[in-house]
C-alpha positions as CSV (number, residue, x, y, z in Angstrom):
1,X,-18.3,-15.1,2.5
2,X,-15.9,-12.1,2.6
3,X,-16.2,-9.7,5.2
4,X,-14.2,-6.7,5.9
5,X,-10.8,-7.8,6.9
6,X,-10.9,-10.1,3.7
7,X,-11.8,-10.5,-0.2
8,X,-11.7,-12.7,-2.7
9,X,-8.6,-14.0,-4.0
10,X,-9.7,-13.7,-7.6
11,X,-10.3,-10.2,-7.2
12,X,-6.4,-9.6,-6.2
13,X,-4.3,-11.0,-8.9
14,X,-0.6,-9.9,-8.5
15,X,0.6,-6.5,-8.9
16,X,-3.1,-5.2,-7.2
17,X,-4.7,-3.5,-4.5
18,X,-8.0,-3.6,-3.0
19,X,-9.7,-2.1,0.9
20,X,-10.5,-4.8,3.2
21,X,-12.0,-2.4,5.7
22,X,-9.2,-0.4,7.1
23,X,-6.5,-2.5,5.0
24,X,-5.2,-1.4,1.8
25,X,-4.7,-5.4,0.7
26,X,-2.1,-6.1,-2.1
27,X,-0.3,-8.8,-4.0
28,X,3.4,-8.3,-4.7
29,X,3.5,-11.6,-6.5
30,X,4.3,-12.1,-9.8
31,X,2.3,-14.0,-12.4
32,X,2.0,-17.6,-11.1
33,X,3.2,-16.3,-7.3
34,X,1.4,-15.0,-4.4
35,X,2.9,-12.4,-2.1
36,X,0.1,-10.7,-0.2
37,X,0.2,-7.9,2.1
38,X,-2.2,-5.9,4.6
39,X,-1.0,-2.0,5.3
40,X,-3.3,0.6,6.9
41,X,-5.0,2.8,3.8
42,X,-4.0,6.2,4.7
43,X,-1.0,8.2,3.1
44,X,1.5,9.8,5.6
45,X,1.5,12.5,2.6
46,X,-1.7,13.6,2.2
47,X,-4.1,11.1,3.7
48,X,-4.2,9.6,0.4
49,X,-7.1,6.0,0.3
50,X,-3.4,3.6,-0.3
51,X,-6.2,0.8,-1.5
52,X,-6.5,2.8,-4.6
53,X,-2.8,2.9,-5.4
54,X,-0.5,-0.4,-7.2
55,X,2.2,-2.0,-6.8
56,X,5.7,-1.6,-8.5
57,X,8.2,-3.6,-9.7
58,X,10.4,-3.4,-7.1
59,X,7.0,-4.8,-4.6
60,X,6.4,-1.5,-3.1
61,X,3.0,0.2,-2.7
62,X,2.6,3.6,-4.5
63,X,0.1,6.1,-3.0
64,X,-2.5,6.7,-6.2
65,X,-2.3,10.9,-5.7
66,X,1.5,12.0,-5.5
67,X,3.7,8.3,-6.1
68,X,4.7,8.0,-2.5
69,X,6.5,4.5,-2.2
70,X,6.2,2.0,0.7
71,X,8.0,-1.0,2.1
72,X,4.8,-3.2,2.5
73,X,6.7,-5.4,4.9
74,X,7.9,-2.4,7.4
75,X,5.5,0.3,6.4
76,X,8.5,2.6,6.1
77,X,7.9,5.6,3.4
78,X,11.2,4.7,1.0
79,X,11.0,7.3,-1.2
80,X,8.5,10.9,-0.6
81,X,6.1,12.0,-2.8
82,X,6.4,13.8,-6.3
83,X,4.1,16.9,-5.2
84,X,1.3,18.3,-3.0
85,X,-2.1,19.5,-3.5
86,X,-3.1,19.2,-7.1
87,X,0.3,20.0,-8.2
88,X,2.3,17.0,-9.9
89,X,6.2,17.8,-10.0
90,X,9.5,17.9,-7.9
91,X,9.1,19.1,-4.7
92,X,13.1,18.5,-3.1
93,X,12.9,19.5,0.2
94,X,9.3,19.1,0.9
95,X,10.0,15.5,-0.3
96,X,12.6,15.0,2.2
97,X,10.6,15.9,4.9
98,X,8.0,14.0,4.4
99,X,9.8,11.2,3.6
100,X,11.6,11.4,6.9
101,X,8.2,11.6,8.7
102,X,7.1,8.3,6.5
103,X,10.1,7.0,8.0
104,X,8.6,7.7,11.5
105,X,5.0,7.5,11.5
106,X,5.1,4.2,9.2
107,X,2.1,2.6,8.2
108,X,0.6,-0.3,10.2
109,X,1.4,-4.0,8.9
110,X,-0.6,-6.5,9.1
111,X,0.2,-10.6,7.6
112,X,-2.2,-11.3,4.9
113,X,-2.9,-14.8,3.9
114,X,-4.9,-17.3,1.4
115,X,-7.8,-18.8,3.3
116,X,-9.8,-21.0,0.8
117,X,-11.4,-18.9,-1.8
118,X,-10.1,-15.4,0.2
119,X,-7.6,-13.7,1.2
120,X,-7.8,-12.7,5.4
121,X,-5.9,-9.8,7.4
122,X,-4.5,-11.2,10.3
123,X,-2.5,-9.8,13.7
C-alpha cells in the first residue's frame, strides 16, 4: 500500500511528476525506460510545490510557476527562472541571481527506486 515516501508506479509514467510526502517524485525515462528521481518539492525561486512541475527533454525538472530548471541528480538550479510574482517574461539579472543561489542552496536528492507495484524514496 503506498504511503508517503512512495506511489504507485502506474501513476508515474515517464516524463511525470507526483508528491510523495516531502518528495517531488519523477520519471526521466523515456517510453519503454525508467529513470526515477526523488528531489525536495520546494522552488529556490519562489517556493514553488516542484511535484506540480514536468520534466524536459533534456531530464530536468521545471518548476510549474516561472520554468526554473533542475539537475535531478545534483539538485543544482541549471538555468533561473523566466519571471517573479505573477509576471511571465525575461527577468536578466534577477535570473542570474537566483540562479546562482539555486546553484548554492540546491535541492535535496534522494534515490528513488521500483519496489513491486511502487515506486519508494530512499536515503
Amino acid at each position: 500500500m503506498p504511503g508517503p515516501d512512495r506511489l504507485p508506479a502506474s501513476d508515474l509514467p515517464p516524463g511525470t511528476v507526483r508528491r510523495a510526502g516531502d518528495w517531488a517524485v519523477g520519471n526521466r525515462g523515456d517510453a519503454g525506460e525508467d529513470d526515477y528521481f526523488a528531489v525536495s518539492r520546494r522552488c529556490r525561486h519562489q517556493l514553488a510545490d516542484l511535484s506540480e512541475g514536468s520534466v524536459d527533454a533534456d531530464g530536468c525538472l521545471v518548476c510549474p510557476w516561472h520554468q526554473s530548471r533542475y539537475d535531478v541528480r545534483t539538485g543544482e538550479m541549471v538555468e533561473g527562472p523566466r519571471g517573479f510574482l505573477g509576471y511571465h517574461g525575461p527577468t536578466p539579472l534577477y535570473t542570474q541571481v537566483v540562479q546562482l543561489v539555486g546553484r548554492i542552496a540546491r535541492l535535496r536528492v534522494r534515490r528513488a527506486a521500483r519496489a513491486g507495484d511502487d515506486v519508494v524514496v530512499r536515503e
